[in-house]
C-alpha positions as CSV (number, residue, x, y, z in Angstrom):
1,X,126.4,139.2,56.0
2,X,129.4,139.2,58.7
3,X,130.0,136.5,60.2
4,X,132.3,135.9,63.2
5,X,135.2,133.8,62.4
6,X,136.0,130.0,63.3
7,X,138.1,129.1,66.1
8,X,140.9,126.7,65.3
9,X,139.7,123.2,65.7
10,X,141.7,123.0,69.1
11,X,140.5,126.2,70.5
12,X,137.1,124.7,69.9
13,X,137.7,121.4,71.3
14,X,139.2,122.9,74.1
15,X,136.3,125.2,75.0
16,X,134.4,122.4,74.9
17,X,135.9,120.4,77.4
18,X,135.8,123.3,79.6
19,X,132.1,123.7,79.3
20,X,131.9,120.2,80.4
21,X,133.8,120.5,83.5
22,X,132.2,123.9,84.2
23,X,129.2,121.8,84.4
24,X,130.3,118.9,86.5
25,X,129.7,120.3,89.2
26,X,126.2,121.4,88.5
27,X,125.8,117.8,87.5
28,X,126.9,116.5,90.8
29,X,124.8,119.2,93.3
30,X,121.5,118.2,91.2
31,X,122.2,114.6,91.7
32,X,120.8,115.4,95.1
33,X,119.3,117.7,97.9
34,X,121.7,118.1,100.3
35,X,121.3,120.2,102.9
36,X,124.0,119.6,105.2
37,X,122.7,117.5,107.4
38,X,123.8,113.8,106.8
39,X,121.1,111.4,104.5
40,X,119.5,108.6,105.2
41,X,118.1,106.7,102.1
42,X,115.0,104.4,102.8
43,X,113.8,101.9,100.5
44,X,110.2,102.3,100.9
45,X,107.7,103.8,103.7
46,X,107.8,102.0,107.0
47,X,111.6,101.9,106.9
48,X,111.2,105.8,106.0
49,X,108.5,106.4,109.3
50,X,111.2,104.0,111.4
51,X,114.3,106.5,110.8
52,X,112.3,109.4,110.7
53,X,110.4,109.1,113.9
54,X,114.0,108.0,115.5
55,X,115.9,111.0,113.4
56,X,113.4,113.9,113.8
57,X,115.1,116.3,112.4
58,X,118.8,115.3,112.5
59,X,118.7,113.3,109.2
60,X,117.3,114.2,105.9
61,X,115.7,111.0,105.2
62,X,114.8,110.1,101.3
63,X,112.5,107.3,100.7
64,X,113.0,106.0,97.6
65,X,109.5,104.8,96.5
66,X,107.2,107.5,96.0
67,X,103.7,107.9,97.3
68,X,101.1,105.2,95.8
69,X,103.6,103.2,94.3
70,X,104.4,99.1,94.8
71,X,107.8,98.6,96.3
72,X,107.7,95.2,95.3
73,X,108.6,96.7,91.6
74,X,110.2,99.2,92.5
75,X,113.3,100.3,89.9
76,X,115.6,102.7,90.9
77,X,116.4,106.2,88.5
78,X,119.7,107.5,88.0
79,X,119.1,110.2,90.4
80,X,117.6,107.7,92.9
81,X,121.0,105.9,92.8
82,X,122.9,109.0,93.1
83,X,121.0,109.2,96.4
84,X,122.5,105.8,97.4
85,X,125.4,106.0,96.5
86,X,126.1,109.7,98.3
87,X,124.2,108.6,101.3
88,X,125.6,108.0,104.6
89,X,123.4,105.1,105.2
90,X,120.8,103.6,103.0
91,X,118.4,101.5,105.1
92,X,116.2,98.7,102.9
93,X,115.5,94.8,103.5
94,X,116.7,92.0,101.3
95,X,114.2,90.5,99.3
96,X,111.3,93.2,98.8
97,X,112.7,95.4,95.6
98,X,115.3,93.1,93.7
99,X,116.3,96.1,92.3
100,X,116.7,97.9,94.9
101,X,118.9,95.0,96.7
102,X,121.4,95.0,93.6
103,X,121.2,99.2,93.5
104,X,122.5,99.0,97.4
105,X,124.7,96.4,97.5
106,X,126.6,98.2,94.0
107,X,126.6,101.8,95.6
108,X,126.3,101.8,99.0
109,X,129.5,99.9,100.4
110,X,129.8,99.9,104.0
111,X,126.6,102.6,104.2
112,X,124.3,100.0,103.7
113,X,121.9,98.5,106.0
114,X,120.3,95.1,105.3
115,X,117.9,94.8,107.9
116,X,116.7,90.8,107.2
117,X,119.4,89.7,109.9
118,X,118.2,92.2,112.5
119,X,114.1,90.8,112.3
120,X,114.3,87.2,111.5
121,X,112.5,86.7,108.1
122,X,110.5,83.8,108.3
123,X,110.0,82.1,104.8
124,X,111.6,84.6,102.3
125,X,108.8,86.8,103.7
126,X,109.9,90.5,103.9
127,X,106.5,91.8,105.2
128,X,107.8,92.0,108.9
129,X,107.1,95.6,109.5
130,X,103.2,94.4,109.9
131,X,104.5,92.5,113.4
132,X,105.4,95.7,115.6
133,X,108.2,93.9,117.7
134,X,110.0,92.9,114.8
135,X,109.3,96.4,113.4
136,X,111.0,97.6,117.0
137,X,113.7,95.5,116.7
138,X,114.4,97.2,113.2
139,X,114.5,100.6,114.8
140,X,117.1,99.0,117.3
141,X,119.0,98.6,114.6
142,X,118.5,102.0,112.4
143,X,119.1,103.9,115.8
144,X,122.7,102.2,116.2
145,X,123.6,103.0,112.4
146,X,122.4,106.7,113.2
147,X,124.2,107.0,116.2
148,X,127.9,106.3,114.6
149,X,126.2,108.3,111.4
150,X,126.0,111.5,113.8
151,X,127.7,110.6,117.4
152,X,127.1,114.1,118.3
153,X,123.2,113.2,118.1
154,X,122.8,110.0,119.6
155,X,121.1,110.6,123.1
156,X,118.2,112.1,120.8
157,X,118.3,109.4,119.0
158,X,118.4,107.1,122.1
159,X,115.6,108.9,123.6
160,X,113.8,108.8,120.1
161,X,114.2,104.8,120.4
162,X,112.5,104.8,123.3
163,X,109.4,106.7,122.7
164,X,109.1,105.0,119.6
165,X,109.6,101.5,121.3
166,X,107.0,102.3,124.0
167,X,104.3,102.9,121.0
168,X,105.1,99.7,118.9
169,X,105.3,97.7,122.1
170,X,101.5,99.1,122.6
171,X,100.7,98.6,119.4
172,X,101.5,94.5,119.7
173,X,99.8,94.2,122.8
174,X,96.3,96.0,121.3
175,X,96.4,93.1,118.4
176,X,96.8,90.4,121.0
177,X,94.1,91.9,123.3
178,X,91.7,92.6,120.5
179,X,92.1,89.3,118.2
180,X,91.9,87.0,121.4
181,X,88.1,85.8,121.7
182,X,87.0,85.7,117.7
183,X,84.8,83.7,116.3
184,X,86.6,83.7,113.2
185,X,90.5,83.3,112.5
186,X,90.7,82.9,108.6
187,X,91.5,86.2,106.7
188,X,91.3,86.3,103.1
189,X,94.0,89.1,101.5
190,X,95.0,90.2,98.6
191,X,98.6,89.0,98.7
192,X,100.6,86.9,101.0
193,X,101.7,90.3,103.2
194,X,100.1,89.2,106.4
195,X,101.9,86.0,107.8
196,X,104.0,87.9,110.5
197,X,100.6,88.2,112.1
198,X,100.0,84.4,112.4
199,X,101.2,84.9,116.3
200,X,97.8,86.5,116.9
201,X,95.9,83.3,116.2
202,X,95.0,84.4,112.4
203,X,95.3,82.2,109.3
204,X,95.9,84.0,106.2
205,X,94.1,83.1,103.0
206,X,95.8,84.7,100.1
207,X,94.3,85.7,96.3
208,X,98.1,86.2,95.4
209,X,101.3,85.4,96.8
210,X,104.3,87.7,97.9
211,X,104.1,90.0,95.1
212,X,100.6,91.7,94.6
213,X,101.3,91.3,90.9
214,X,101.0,87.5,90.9
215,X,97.8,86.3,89.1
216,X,96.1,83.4,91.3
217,X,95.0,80.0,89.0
218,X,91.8,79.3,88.4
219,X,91.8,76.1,90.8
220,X,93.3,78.7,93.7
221,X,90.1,80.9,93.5
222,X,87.8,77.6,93.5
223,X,89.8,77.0,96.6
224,X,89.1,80.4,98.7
225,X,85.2,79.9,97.3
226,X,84.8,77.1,99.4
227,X,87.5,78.2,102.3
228,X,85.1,81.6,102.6
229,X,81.5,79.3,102.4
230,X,82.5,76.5,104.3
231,X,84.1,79.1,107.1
232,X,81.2,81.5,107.0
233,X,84.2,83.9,105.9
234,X,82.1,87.5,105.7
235,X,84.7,89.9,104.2
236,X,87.7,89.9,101.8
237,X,90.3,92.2,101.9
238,X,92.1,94.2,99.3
239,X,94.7,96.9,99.3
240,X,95.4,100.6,99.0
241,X,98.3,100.1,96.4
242,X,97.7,97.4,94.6
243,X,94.6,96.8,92.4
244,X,91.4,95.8,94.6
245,X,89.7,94.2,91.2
246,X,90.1,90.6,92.2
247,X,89.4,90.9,95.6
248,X,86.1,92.8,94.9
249,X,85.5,90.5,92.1
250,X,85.6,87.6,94.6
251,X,83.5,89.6,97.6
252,X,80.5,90.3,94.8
253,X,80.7,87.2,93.8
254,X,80.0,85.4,97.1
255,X,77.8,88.2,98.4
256,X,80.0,89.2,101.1
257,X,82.1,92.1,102.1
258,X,85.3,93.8,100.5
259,X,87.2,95.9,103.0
260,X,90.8,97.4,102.9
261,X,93.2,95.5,104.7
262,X,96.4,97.6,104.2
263,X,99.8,96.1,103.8
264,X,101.2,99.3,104.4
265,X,104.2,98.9,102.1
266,X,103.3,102.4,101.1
267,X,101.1,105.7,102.2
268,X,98.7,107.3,98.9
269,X,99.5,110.8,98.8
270,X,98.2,113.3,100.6
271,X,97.0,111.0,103.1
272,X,96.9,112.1,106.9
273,X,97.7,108.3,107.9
274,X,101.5,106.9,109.5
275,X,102.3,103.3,110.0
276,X,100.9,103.8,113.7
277,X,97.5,105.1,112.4
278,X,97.3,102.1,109.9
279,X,97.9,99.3,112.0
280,X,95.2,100.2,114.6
281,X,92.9,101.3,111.3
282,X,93.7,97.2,110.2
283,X,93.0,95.6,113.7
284,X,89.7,97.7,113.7
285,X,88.7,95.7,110.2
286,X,90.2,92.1,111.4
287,X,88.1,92.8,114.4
288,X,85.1,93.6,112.7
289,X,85.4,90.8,110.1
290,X,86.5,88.0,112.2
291,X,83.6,88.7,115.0
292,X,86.0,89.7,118.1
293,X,84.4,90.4,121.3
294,X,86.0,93.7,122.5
């Protein structure tokens, strides 16, 4: 049988290393999508919605926790980091994804954008996109990054701002209006997501804390069994994301009602729903639950 004959070992070291630099750049271009327009990288969905709806279609925004999945746990890929690190600003909020924190704060540089400072966490608690003015003032502060992002775009994004703040503003003043004359104010969650909305007269009564992962004690459910008798509490609420089992558990228990509160920390796929769409979908079930006169 012929067969073709051997390179010399350099000649086949050195065609080697120029098949690997060959594909370098093939490497690099798959490491993301770009399109030409600059990227913004969100951590998770209402960050995503914010730059979006202030962005249209400036921006290529990439929101780095997929459909139906926890933020809270949220580990970044290789290619995920590629994003942030080629991105021209990566938007996220310190203390949600510990992973994601490290991830920016290693590979974005100066392109990051930290926006705890910007909404005044109260209480390590990074659930402030369920209060829509801090939620406005974090779309204050995406629309300034975007604007020195793309100068050549920033009365868009100026004009985006304000639409945007006109709806959030609304959306603040509905909660107010429709949670004022209750005869309940005690709202049992799944996880601690809900304090921001303390302002609105509500006291939140939480199965698990910050994380939706953590598993309540035995002596914390004996707790909320009394809270929900002695309070005449008629619904609990569980999530979209997370699992609804102990919340459900606790509602058949007690012969009352389970309901979906969302925390919105993320949108199920395929789902018609935004953040907007959500929040009025929530104050329709605390309104219902809590007995508020309309």
């Amino acid at each position: 049988m012929y067969r073709l004959p051997l390179l010399p070992r350099r000649s086949r070291s050195l065609k080697v290393a120029l098949a690997g630099l060959l594909l370098l750049p093939l490497v690099a271009c798959s490491a993301t999508d770009d399109d030409g327009r600059p990227t913004v990288v969100a951590s998770f969905y209402p960050l995503a919605f914010l730059t979006q709806q202030i962005a249209g279609d400036q921006v290529r925004v990439v929101n780095l926790t997929k459909p139906g999945v926890e933020p809270h746990d949220l580990d970044p890929s290789p290619q995920q980091v590629a994003e942030i690190s080629g991105a021209d600003l990566v938007v996220y909020v310190d203390g949600l994804s510990p992973a994601v924190d490290k991830a920016a704060e290693q590979n974005a540089g100066k392109q990051a954008l930290d926006l705890a400072p910007d909404v005044d966490l109260t209480d390590d608690n990074p659930h402030f996109w369920l209060d829509p003015i801090r939620m406005e003032q974090a779309a204050v502060a995406i629309e300034a990054r975007l604007a020195s992002v793309d100068p050549d775009h920033a009365a868009d994004f100026e004009a985006n701002l304000a639409t945007l703040s006109t709806t959030l503003k609304g959306l603040d003043t509905a909660y107010a209006t429709g949670l004022a004359d209750c005869r309940r104010n005690v709202v049992v969650t799944s996880h601690d997501a809900f304090g921001y909305q303390a302002k609105y007269g509500l006291k939140f009564a939480p199965i698990a804390g910050l994380s939706p992962d953590a598993e309540p004690s035995p002596a914390k459910l004996g707790e909320l069994r009394d809270l929900i008798k002695a309070d005449g509490i008629t619904t609990v609420f569980s999530e979209t994301i997370a699992s609804p089992k102990l919340a459900r558990s606790l509602a058949d228990e007690l012969g009352i009602t389970a309901a979906v509160l969302d925390p919105i920390e993320g949108i199920e796929n395929g789902s018609p729903d935004d953040y907007v769409s959500l929040m009025k979908a929530n104050l329709a079930n605390l309104e219902k639950a809590n007995g508020c006169e309309s």
